[in-house]
N, CA, C and O of each residue as an XYZ file, in Angstrom:
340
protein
N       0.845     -1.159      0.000
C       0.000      0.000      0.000
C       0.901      1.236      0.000
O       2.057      1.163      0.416
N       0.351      2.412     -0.484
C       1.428      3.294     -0.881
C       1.254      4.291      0.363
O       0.195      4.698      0.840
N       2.558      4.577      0.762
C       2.728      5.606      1.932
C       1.265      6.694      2.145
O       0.578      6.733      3.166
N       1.062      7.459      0.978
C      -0.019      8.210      0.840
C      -1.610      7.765      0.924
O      -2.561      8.461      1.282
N      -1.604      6.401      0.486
C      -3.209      5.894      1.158
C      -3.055      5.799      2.239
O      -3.851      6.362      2.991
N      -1.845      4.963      2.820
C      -2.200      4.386      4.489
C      -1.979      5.891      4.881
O      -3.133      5.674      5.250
N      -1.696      7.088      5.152
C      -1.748      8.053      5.857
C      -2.876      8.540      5.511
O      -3.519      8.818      6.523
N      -3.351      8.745      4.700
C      -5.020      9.154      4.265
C      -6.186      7.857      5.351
O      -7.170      8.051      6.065
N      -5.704      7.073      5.109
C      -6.806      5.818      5.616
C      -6.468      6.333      7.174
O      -7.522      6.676      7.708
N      -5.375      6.483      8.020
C      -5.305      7.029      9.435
C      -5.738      8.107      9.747
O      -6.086      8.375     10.898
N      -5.790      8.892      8.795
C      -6.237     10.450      8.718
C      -8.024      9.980      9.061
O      -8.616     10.511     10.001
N      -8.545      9.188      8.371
C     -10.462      9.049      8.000
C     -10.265      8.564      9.364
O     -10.806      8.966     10.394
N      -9.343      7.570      9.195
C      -9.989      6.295     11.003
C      -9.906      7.486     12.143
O     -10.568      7.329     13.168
N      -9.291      8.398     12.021
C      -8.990      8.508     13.238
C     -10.130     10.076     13.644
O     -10.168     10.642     14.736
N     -10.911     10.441     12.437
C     -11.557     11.228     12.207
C     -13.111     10.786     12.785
O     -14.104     11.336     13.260
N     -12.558      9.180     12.354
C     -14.525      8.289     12.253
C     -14.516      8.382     13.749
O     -15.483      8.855     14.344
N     -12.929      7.728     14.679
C     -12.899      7.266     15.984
C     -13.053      8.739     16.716
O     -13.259      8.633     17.925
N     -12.996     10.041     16.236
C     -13.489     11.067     17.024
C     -15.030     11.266     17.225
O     -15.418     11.693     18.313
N     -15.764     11.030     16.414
C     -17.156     11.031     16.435
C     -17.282      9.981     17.443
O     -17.549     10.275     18.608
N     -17.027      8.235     16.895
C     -17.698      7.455     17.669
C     -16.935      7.608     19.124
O     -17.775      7.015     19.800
N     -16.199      7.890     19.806
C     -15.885      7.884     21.125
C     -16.504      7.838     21.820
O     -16.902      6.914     22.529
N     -16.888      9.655     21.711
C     -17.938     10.362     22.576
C     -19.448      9.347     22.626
O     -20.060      9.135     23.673
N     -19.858      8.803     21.267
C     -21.004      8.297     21.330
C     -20.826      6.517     22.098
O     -21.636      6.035     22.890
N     -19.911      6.014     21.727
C     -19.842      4.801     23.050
C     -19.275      4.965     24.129
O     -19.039      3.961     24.801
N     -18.969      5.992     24.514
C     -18.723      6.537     25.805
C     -20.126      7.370     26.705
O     -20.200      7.662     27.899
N     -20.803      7.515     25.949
C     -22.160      8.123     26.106
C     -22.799      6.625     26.815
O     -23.020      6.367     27.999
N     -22.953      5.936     25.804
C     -23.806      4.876     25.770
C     -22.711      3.839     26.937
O     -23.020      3.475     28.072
N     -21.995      3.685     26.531
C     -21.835      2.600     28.094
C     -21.736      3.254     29.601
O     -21.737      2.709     30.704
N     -21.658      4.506     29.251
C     -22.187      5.546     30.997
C     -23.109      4.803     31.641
O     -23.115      4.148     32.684
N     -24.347      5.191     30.291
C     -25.907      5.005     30.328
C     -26.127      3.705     31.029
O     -26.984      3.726     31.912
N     -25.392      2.364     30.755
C     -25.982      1.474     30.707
C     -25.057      0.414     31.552
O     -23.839      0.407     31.375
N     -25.664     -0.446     32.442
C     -25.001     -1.489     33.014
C     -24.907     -2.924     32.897
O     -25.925     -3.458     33.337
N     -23.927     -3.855     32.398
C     -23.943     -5.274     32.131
C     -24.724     -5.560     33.728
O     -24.842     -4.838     34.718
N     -25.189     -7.023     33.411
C     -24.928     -7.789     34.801
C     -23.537     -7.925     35.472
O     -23.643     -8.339     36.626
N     -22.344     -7.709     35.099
C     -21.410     -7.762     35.416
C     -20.268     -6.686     36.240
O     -19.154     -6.847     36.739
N     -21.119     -5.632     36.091
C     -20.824     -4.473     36.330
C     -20.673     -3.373     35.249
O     -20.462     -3.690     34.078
N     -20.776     -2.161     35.615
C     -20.807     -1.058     34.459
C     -19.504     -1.599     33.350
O     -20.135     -2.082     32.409
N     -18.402     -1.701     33.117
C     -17.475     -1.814     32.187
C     -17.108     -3.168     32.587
O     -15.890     -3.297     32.463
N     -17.638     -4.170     32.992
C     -16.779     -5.327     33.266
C     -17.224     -6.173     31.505
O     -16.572     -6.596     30.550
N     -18.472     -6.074     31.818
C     -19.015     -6.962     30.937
C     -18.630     -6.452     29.333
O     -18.870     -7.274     28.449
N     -18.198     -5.478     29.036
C     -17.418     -4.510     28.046
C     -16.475     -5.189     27.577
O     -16.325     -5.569     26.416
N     -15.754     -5.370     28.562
C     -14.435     -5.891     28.032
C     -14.374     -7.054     28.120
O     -13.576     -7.712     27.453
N     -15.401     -7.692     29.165
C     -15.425     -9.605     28.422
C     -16.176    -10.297     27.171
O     -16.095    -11.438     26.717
N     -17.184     -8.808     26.662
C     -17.727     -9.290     25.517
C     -17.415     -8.616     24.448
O     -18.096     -8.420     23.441
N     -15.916     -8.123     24.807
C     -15.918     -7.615     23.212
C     -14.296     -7.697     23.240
O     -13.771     -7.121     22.288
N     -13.300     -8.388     24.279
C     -12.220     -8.983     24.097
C     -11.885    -10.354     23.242
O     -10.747    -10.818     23.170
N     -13.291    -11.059     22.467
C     -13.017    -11.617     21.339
C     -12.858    -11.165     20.098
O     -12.021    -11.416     19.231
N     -14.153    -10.181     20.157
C     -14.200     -9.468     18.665
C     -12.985     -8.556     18.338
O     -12.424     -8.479     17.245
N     -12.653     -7.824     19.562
C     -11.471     -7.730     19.306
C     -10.081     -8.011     18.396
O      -9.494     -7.517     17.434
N      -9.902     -9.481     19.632
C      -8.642    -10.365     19.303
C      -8.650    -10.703     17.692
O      -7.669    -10.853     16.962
N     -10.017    -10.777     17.360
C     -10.230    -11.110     15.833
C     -10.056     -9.782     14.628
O      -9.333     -9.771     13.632
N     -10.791     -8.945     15.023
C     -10.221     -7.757     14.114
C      -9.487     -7.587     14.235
O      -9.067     -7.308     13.112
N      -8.422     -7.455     15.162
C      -6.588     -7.600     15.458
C      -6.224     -8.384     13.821
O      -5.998     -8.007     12.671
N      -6.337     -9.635     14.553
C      -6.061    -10.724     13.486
C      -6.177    -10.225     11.953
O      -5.201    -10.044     11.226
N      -7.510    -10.032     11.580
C      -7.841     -9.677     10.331
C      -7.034     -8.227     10.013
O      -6.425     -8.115      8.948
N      -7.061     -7.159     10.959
C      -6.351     -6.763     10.316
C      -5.362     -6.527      9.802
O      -5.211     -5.540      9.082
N      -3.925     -7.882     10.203
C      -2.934     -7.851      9.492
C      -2.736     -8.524      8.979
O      -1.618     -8.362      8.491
N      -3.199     -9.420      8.677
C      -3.735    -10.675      7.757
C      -4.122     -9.994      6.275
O      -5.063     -9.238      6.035
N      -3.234    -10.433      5.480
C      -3.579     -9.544      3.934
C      -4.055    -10.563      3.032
O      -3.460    -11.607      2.765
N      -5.135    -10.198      2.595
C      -5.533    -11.596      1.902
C      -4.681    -11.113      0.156
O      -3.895    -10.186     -0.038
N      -5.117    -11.946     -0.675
C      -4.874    -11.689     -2.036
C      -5.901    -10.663     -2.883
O      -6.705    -10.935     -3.775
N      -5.629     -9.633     -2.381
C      -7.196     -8.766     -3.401
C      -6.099     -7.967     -4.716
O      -4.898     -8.181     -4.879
N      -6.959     -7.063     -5.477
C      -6.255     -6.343     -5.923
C      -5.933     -4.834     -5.055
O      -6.466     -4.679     -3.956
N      -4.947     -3.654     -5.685
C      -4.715     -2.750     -4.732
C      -5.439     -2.221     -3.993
O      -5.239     -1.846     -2.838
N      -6.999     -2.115     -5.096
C      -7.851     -1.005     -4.485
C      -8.866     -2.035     -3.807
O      -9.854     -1.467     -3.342
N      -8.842     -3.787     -3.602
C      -9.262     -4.486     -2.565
C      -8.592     -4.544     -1.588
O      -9.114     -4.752     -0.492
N      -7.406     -4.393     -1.721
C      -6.705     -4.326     -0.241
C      -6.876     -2.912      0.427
O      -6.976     -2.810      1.649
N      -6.905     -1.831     -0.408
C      -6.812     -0.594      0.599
C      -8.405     -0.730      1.012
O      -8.675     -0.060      2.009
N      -9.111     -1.194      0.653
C     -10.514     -1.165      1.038
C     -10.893     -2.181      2.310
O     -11.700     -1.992      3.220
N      -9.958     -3.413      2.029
C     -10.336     -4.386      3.198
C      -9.655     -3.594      4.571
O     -10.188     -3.535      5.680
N      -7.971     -2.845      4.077
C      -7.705     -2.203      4.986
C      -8.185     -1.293      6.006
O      -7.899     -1.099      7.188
N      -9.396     -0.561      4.781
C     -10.313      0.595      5.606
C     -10.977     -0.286      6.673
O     -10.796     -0.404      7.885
N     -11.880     -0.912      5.718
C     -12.914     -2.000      6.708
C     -12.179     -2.700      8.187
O     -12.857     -2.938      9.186
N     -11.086     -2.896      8.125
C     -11.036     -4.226      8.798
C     -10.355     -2.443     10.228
O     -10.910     -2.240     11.308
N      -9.381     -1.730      9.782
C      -8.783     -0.724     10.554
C     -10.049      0.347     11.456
O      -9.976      0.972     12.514
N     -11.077      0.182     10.515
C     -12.035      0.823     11.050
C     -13.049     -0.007     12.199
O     -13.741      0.396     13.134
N     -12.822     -1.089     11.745
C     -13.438     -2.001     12.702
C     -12.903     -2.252     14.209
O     -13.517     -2.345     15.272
N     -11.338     -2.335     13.853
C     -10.522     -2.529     14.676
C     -10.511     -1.337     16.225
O     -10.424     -1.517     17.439
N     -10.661     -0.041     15.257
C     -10.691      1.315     16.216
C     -12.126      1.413     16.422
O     -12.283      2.342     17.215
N     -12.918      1.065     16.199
C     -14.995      0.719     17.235
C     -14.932      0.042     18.149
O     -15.189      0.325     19.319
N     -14.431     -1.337     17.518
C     -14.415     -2.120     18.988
C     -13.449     -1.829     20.232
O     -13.872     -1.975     21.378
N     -12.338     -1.475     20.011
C     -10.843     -0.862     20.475
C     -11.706     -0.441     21.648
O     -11.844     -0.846     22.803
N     -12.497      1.009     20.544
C     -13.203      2.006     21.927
C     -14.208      1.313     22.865
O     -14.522      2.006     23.832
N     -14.541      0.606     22.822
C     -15.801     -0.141     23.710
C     -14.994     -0.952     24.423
O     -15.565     -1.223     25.480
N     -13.736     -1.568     24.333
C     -12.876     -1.721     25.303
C     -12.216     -1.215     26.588
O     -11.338     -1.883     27.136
């Protein structure tokens, strides 16, 4: 991937992860697992996690503009769940 997408693609993620913060930080205030306010947070979403981890350095065979795209997807995924952690 060329220096100039992946700094563009960190530039969007990190633009998307300013919006969503505030809004799952809103929402898990609001709301309590059975487990406690943030317990249950991080035991149900320390798989999905570990897996978008995975996927996202895991490069499959696409072409350029499938890889910078799986990159978006999978980097953007990676920084949602991140925050609910």
């Amino acid at each position: 991937m060329p220096a100039a997408d992946a700094a563009t693609m960190f530039l969007i993620v990190r633009l998307i992860d300013a919006i969503n913060d505030p809004i799952v930080g809103t929402f898990i205030d609001k709301h309590t697992t059975r487990f406690g306010k943030y317990r249950g947070y991080l035991l149900y979403m320390g798989i999905p996690l570990a897996i978008m981890a995975i996927l996202c350095f895991h490069v499959p065979n696409f072409s350029q503009m499938g890889k910078l795209i799986y990159a978006y997807v999978t980097y953007v995924g990676l920084s949602v769940i991140y925050t609910t952690v």
